[in-house]
N, C-alpha and C positions, 0 to 999 in steps of 0.2 A: 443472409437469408432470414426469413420470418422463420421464428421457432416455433411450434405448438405445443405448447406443456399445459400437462392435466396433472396435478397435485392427486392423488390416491390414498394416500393414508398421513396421518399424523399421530406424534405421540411424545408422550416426555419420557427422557432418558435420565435417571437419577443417579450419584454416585454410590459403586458399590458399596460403600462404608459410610455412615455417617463421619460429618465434620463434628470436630473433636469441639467443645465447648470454646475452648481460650481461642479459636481462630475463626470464632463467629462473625468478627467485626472487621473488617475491612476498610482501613481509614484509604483515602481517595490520598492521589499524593497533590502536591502544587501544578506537578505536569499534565499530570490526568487533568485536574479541574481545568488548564486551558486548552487542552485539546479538542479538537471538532467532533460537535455530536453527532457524528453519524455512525455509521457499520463499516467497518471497511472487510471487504469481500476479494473471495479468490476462488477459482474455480479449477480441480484437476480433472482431466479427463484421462480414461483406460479405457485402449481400445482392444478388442477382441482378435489374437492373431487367428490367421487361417491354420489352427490345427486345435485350439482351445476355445472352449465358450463358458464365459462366466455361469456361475450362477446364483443365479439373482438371490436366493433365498439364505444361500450359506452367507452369502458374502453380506445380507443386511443382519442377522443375526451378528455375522463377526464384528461389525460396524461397531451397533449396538452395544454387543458387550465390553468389546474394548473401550468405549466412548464412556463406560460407566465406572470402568475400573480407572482409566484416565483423568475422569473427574474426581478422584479422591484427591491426589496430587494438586490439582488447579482448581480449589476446589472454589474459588471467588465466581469461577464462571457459571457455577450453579445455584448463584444466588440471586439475590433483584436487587441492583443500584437504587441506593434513597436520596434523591435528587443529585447532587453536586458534590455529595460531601461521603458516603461511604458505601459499601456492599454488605447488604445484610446476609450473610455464609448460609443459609435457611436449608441446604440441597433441596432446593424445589425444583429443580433441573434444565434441562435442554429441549427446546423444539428439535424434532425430528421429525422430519416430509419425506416421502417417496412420492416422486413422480415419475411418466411416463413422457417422451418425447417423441414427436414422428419426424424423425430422420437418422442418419449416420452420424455418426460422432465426425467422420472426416468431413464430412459436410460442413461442420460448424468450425475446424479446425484451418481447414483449405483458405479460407478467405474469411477470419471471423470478422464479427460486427460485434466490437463492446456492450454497446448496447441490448443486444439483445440475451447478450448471457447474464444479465440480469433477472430474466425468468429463471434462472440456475439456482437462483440462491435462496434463500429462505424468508426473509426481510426487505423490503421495500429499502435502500439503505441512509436514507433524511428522515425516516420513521420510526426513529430511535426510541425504543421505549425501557423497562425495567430491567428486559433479559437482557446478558450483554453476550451470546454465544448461541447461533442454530445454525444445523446442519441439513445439505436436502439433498437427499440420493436420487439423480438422474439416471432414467436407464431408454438405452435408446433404443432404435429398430431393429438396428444391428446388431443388439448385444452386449455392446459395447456402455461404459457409463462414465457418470462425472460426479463428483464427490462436490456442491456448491456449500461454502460455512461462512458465516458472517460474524465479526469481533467486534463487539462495541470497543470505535478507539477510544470512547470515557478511560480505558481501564489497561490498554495494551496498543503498541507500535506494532509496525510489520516482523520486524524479528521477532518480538514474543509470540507472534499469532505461529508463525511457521515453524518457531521450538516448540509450540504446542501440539502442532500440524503431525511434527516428527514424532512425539515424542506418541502420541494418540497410535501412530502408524506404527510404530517398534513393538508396542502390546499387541497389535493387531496382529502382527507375523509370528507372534508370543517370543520375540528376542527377550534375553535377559534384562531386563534394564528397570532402571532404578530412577524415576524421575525427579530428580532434583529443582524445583524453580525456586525462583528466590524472591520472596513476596514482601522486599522493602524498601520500597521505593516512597513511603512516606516518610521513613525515619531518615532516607539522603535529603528529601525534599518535603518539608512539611508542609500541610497544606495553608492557604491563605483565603483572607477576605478579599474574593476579585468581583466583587462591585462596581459595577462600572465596565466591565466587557463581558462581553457575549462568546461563548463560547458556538453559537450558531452561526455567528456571524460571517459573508461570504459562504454558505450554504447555498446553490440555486439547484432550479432541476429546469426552469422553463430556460425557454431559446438556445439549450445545452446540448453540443453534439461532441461525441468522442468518435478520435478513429484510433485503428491501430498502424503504424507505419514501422517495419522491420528492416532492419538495416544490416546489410551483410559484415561479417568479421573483418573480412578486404578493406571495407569500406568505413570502416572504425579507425582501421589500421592508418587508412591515409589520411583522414581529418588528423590524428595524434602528428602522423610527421610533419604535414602540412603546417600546422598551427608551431610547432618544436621548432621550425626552422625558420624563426626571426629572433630579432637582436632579445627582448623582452626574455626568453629562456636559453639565454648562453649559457648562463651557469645553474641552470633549474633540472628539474628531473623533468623529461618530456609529458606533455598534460596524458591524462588518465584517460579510459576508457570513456568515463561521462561527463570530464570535463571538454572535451573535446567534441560530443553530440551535443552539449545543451548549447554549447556556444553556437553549435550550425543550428540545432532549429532557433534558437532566439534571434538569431540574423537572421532567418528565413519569415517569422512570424513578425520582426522590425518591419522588416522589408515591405510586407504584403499590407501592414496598418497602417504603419507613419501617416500615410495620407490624413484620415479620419484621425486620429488620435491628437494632432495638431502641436505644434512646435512649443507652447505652454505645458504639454505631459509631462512627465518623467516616467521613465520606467525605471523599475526594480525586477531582480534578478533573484527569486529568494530559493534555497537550497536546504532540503532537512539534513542534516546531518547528525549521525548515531554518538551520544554522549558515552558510550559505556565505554570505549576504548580513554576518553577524557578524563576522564577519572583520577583519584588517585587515594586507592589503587584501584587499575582498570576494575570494570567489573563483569563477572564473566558475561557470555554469551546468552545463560536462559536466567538473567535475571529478567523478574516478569516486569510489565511497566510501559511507560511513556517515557523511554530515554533515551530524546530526542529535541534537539532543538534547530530553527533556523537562522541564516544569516543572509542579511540583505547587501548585494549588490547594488550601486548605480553609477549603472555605465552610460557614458554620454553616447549621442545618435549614431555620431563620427567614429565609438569605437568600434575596431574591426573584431573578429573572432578570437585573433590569438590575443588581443589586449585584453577580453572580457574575460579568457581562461586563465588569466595572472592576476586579474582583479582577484576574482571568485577565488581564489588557493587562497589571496592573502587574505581574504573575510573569514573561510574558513580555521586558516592556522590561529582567530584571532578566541577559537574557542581552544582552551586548553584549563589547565588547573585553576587559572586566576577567574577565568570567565564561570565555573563550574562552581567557586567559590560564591560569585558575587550572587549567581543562580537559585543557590539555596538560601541564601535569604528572601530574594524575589521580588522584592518591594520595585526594585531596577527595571528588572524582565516586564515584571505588568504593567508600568508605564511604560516601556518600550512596544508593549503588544495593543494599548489602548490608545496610544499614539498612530502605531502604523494603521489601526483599522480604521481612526477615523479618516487619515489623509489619504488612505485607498478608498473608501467606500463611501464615506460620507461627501467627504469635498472631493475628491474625485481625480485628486492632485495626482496621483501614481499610479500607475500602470503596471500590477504588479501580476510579472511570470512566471511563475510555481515549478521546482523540478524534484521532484523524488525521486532516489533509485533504489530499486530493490536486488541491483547487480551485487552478486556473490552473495546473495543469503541462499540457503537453501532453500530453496522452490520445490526441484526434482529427485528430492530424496524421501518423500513421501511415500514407500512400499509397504501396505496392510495386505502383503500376503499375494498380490497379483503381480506382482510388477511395479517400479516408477511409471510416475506420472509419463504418458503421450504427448500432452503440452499442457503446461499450465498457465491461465488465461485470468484478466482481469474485467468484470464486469466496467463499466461506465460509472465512471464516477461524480458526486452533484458539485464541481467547484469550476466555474471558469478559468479559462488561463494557466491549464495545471496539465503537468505531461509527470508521466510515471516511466521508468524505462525499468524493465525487466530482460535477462538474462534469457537469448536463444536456447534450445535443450542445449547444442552444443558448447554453449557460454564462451563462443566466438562472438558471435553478432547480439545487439541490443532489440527487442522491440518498444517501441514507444509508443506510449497511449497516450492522447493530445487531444485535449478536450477545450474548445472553445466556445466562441457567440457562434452560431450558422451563420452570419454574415460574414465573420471570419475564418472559417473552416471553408466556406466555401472560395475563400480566395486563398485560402492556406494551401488546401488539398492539390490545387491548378498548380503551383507557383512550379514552374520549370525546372530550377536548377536543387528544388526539393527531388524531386520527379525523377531527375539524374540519378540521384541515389541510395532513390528505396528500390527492394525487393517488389516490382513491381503483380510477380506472381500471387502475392500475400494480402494485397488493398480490396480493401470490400467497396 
């Protein structure tokens, strides 16, 4: 459904404390500088149960203040990026919006549209400018609201955003807690002269549509044994939760193109995957940063599912201590990133299918006081060919956000034996 949102107020939220002198400067790390400039966005919704009703006023005050004492702690987020290269620590603060929406929150939860929880959030998100962090409190007909925040990725991965997410919400509910992040991720990875790639690069927003498609836990379950029971994993640990869906939508999204895409393509299979367990020594959980990198697949036309989920483990296992080494120097990495973008984009040679997942990070542990999250939802995102799967509340079932050309979505969306086994209650 179309949302109606009217923005009503706005304002900067500043850190309680001034930032301390020596942590004015903010060097960008090598990761940061090639990560994509846009916002990456999330949205939690809280709904109103039938015996309690929010209240709007306390709860943006608590927002507020928690959001200001939080920023001491994180404190890069209240500052303005200077092009490419660092964060000037200045606490000139946060955008913070309050809007008003005319509808129920279930409404938008029932059958969302990616798309349009974009009005959610604060930031156009290809409209990357100096701030790297704004919040915008949703409050709907019902009562009910949605907490929308946007993370400039210049400066932070999905994990950092949602250890900050948590860590914002824990002051909120005034838990004890002691926020620790760990703001060195220039000194693992220093930064480089990357001349010659764009960090914009595959950016779109035209001919771009996203859907969401949920997949029941059941139905997780039988892809995993499905794909486990051929000769390739006899002595393998049966594929995972998300190796086991990207391989069905990537067959399902082969299936529906190959026509068009023509026997001269190749496709690539590319996967982010979280460096901090890589390490050595791992590094914990809230260290803040972009640490993350991907690995490319390519599998031929001919292979089937369970062959592409033994492929993708072995490109994976191929990041480990040696690769994490070669990393930090980088010289490697940027000819490997300025290489794939021009054979993807320029000359047109690959065909390349984006999976991220944000399964088992914490999403739904976000409680400032009212409760966890209702559902938390991702807006539309501006990159073709990119599907995100996040974690059902009950961290059974996946949902996936699959964003492609309209010309492909709308052959995507039909494709039958897709149709078989999604949550057909859940498709917008």
């Amino acid at each position: 459904m179309k949302l109606e949102v009217e923005v009503i107020s706005k304002e900067i939220i500043k850190p309680s404390s001034p930032t301390q002198d020596h942590l004015r400067h903010y060097q960008l790390s090598f990761l940061d500088q090639v990560s994509p400039m846009v916002y990456n966005p999330m949205v939690l919704f809280y709904s109103c149960d039938g015996t309690t009703q929010f209240n709007i006023t306390t709860i943006s005050k608590r927002l507020k203040k928690s959001l200001s004492d939080v920023l001491t702690h994180f404190y890069p987020l209240a500052g303005r990026i200077n092009g490419n290269s660092f964060i000037d620590c200045n606490d000139e603060g946060i955008p913070y919006l309050e809007a008003k929406v005319k509808c129920k929150v279930v409404d938008v939860i029932h059958r969302p549209d990616p798309g349009e929880l974009n009005h959610l959030v604060p930031f156009l998100l290809d409209d990357i400018t100096n701030i790297t962090f704004g919040v915008q409190l949703n409050v709907f007909d019902c009562g009910g609201i949605a907490i929308g925040a946007c993370l400039s990725h210049q400066i932070a991965d999905g994990l950092s955003f949602f250890t900050f997410l948590n860590c914002w919400a824990a002051i909120a509910r005034e838990q004890a807690v002691s926020p620790n992040p760990q703001f060195i991720s220039s000194e693992l990875f220093p930064p480089k002269n990357i001349s010659g790639f764009d960090p914009r690069i595959g950016i779109m927003k035209e001919n771009i549509i996203c859907k969401m498609f949920e997949f029941d836990g059941s139905v997780v379950e039988n892809f995993r044994a499905k794909y486990a029971d051929t000769q390739s994993f006899e002595n393998e640990k049966r594929p995972t939760r998300v190796e086991a869906l990207s391989a069905f939508i990537w067959s399902r999204y082969v299936a529906v193109t190959r026509e068009q895409s023509g026997p001269q393509r190749t496709y690539a299979v590319i996967h982010a995957v979280n460096l901090r367990p890589k390490m050595e020594p791992p590094l914990p959980s809230d260290s803040f940063g972009n640490y993350y990198r991907i690995t490319m697949t390519i599998p031929s036309l001919n292979t089937r599912e369970h062959g592409l989920v033994k492929q993708v483990r072995d490109e994976i296992k191929k990041i480990d201590k040696d690769y994490v080494r070669k990393l930090q120097d980088g010289n490697e990495h940027l000819d490997f990133l300025k290489d794939s973008s021009y054979r993807v984009l320029m000359k047109g040679e690959l065909v390349s299918f984006n999976i991220t997942s944000l399964c088992r990070f914490p999403l739904y542990e976000a409680d400032f006081g009212w409760g966890k999250p209702t559902w938390v939802g991702s807006p539309a995102l501006t990159f073709k060919n990119l599907v995100v799967f996040i974690d059902t509340k009950n961290g059974d079932g996946i949902e996936a956000y699959v964003s492609l050309k309209v010309e492909d979505m709308t052959k995507f969306e039909a494709d039958e034996e897709l149709l078989a086994y999604v949550n057909k209650a859940r498709v917008c």
